[in-house]
C-alpha positions as CSV (number, residue, x, y, z in Angstrom):
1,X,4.9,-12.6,27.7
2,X,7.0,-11.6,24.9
3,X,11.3,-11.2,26.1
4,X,13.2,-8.2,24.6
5,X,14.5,-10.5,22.3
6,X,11.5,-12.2,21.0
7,X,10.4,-7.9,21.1
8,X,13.4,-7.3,18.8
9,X,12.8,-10.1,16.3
10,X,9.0,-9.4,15.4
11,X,9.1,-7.5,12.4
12,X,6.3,-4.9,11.6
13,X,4.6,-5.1,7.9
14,X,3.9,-2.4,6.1
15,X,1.4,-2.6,2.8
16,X,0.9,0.9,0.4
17,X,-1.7,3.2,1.3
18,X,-4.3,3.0,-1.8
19,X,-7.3,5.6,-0.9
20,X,-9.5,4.0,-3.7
21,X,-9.9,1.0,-1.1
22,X,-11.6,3.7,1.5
23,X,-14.1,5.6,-0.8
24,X,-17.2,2.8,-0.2
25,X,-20.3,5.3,-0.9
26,X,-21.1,7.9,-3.6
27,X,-21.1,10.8,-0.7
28,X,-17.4,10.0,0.3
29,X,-16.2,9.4,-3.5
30,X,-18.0,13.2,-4.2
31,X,-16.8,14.6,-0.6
32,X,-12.7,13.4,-1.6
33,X,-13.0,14.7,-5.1
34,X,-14.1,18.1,-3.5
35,X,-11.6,18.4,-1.0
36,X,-9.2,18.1,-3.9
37,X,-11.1,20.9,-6.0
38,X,-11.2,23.3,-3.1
39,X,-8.0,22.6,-1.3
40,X,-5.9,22.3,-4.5
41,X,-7.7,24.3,-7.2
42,X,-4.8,24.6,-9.2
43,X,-3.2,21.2,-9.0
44,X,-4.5,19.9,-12.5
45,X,-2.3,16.5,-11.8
46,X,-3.5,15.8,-8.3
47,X,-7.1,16.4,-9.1
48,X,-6.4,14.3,-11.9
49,X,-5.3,11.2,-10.1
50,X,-8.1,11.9,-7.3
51,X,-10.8,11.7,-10.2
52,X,-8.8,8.4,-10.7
53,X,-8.8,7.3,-7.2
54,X,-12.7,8.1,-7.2
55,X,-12.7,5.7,-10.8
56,X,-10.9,2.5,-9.4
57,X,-13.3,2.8,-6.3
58,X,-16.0,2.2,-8.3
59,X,-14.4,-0.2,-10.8
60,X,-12.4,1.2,-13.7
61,X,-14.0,-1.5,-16.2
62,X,-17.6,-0.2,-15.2
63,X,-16.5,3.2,-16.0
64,X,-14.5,2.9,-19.2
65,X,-18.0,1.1,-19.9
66,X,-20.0,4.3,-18.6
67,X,-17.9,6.7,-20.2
68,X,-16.8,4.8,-23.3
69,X,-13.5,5.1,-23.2
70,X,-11.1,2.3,-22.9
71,X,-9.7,1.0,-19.7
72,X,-6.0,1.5,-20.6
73,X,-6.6,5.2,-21.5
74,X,-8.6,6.3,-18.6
75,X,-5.7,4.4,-16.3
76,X,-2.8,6.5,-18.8
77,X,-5.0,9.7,-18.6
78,X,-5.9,9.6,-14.4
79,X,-2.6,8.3,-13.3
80,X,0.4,10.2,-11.9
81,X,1.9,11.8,-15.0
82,X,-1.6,11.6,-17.0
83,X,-2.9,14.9,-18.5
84,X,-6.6,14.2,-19.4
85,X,-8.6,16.2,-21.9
86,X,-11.1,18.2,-20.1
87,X,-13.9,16.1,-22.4
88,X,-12.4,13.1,-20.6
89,X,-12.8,14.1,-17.5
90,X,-16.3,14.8,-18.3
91,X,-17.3,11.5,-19.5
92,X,-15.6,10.2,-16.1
93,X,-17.7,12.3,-13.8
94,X,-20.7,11.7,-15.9
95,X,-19.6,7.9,-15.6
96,X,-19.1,8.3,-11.6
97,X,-22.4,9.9,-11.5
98,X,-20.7,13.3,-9.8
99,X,-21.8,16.4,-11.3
100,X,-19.4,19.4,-11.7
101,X,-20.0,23.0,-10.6
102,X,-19.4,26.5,-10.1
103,X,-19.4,28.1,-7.4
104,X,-17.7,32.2,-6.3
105,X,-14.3,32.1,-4.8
């Protein structure tokens, strides 16, 4: 049984959060990228970086190969202070297999 000072000593580790590691199946990679697009319609950035997210769940070399774009500019354009041409984001839902659409408000 562990003593109060044995208690004290244990340190607790803490690793970052990475979401990418939790999207496993096309439904939840489409389901997360939807959330984004309904909960935070205008947050260009953050749907940006969840498109991202979605991209290094599947493997960002298959879809720079899908979309063909390069690696490095699909990890500059989806990243935190990226700012991707709507034509890029295109090519990586077309390369995610996840089809955009319109819907009323």
């Amino acid at each position: 049984m562990p003593t109060a000072s044995n208690t004290a000593s244990a340190k607790t580790k803490t690793v970052p959060y990475d979401v990418a590691e939790q999207l496993r199946t096309p439904e939840e990679m489409a389901a997360y990228l939807d959330a984004w697009l309904t909960d935070a319609p205008d947050d260009a950035a953050g749907i940006a970086r969840a498109l991202g997210d979605v991209a290094r769940a599947k493997g960002m070399t298959q879809v720079a190969r899908d979309s063909g774009l390069s690696r490095e500019s699909l990890y500059k354009a989806l990243s935190e202070n990226g700012n991707p041409s709507f034509a890029t984001v295109l090519k990586v839902a077309q390369a995610l297999g996840l089809r955009l659409h319109a819907s009323v408000a």
